[in-house]
Backbone atoms as SQL, in Angstrom:
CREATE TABLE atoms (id INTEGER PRIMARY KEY, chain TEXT, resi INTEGER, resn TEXT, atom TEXT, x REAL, y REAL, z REAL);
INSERT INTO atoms VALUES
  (1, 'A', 1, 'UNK', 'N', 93.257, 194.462, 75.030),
  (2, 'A', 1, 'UNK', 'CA', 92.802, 194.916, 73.718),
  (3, 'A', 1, 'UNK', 'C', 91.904, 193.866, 73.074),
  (4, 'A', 2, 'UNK', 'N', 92.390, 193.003, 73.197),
  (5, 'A', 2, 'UNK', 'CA', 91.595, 191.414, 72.838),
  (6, 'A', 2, 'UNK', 'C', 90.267, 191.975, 72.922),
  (7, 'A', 3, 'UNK', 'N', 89.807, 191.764, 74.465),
  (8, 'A', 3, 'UNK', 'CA', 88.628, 191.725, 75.439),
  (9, 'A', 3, 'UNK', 'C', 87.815, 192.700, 74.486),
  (10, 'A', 4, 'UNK', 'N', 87.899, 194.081, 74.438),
  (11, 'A', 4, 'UNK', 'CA', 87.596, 194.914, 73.814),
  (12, 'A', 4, 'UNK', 'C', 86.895, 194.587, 72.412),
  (13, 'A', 5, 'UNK', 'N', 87.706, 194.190, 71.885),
  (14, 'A', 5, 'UNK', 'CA', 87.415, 193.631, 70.315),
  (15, 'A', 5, 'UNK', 'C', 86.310, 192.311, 70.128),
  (16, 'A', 6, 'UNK', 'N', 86.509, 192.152, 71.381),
  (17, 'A', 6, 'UNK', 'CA', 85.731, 191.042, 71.906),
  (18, 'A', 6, 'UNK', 'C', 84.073, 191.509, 72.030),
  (19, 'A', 7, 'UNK', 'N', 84.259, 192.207, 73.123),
  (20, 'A', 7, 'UNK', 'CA', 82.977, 192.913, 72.929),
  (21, 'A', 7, 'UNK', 'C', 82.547, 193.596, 71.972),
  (22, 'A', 8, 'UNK', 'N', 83.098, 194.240, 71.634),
  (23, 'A', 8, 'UNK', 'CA', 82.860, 195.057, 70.333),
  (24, 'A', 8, 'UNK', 'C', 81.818, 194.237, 69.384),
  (25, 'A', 9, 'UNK', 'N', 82.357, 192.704, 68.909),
  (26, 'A', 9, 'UNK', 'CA', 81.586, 191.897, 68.152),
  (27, 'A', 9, 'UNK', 'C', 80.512, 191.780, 69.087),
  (28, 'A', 10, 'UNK', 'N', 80.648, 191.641, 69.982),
  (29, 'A', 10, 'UNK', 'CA', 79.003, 190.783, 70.545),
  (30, 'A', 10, 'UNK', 'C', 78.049, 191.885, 70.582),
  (31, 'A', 11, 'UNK', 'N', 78.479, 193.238, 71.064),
  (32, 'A', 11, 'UNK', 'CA', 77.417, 194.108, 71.350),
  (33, 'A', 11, 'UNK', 'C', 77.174, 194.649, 69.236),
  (34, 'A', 12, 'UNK', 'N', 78.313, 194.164, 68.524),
  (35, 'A', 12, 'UNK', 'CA', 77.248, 194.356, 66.920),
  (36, 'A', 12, 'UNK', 'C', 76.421, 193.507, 66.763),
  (37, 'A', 13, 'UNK', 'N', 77.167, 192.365, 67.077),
  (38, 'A', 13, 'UNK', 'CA', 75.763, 191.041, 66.710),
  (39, 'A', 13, 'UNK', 'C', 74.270, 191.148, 67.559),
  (40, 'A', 14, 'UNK', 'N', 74.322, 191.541, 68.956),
  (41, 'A', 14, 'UNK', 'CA', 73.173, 192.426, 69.200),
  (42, 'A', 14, 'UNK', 'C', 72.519, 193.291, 68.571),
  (43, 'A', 15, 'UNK', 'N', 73.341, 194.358, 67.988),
  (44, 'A', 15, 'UNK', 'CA', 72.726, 195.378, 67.583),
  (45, 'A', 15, 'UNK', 'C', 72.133, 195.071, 66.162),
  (46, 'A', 16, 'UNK', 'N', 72.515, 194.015, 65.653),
  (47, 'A', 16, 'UNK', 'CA', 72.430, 193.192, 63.995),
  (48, 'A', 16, 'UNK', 'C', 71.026, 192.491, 64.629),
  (49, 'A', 17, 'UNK', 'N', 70.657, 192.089, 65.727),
  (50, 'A', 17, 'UNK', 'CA', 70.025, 190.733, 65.988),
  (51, 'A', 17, 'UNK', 'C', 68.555, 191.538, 66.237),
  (52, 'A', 18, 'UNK', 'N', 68.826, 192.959, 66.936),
  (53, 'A', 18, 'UNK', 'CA', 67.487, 194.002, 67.429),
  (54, 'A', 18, 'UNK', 'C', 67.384, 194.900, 66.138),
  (55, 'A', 19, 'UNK', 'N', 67.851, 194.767, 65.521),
  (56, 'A', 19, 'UNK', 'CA', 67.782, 195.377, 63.976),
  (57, 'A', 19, 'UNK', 'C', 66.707, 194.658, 63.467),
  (58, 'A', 20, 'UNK', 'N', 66.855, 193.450, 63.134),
  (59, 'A', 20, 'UNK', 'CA', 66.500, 192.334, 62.179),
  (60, 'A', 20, 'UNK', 'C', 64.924, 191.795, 63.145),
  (61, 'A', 21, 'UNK', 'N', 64.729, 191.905, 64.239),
  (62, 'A', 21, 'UNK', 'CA', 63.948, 191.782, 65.225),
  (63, 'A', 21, 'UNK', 'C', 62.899, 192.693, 64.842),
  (64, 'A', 22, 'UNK', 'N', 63.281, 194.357, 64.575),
  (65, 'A', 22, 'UNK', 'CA', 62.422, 195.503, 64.155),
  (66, 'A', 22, 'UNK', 'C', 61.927, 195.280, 62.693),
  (67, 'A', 23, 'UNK', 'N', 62.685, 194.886, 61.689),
  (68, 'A', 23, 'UNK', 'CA', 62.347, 194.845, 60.569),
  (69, 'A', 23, 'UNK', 'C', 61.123, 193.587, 60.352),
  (70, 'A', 24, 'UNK', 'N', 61.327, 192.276, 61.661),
  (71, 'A', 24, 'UNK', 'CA', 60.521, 191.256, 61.030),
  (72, 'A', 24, 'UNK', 'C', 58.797, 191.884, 61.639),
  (73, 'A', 25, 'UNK', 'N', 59.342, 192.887, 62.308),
  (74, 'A', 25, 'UNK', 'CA', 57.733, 193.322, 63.004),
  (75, 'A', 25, 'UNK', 'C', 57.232, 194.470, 62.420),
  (76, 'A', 26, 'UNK', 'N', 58.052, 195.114, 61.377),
  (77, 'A', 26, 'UNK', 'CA', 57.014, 195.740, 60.510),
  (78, 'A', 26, 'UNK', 'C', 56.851, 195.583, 58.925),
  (79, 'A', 27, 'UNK', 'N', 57.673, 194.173, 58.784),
  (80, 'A', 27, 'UNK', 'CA', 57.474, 193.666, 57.386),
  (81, 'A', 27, 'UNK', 'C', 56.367, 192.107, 57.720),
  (82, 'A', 28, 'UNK', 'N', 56.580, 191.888, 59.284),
  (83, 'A', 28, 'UNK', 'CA', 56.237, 190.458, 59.276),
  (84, 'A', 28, 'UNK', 'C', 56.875, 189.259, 58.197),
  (85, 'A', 29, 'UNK', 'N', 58.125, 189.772, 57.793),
  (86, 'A', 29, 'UNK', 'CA', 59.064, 188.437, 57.181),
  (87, 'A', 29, 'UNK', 'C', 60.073, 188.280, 58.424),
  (88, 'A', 30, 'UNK', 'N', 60.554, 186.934, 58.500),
  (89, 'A', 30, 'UNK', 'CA', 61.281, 186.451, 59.672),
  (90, 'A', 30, 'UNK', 'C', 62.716, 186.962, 58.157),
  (91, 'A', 31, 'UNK', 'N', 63.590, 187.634, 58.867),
  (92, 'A', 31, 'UNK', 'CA', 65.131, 187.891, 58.132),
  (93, 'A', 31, 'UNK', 'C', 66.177, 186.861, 58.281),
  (94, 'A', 32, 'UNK', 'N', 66.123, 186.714, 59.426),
  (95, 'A', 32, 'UNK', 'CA', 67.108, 185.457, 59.677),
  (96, 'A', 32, 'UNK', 'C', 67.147, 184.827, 60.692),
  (97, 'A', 33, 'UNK', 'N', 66.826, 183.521, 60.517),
  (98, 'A', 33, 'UNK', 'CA', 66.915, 182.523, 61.198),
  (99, 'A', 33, 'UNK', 'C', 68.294, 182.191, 62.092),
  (100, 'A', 34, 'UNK', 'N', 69.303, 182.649, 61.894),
  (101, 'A', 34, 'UNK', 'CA', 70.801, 182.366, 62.595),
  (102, 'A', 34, 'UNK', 'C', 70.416, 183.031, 64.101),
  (103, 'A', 35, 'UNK', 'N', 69.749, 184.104, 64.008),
  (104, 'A', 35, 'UNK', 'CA', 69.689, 185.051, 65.368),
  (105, 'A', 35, 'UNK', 'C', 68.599, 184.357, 66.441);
């Protein structure tokens, strides 16, 4: 169950990281620097 929950976070923080990736290429502002 761990494992699971485990992934769970990494494949959001992906999905947070290709989010923020799309937004800096059609605003051209960098969102966040952490990613």
């Amino acid at each position: 169950m761990d494992i699971l929950i485990h992934v769970g976070i990494q494949a959001l923080d992906i999905l947070v990281c290709c989010m923020n990736v799309e937004i800096e290429m059609m605003t051209g502002i960098q969102v966040a620097d952490k990613y």
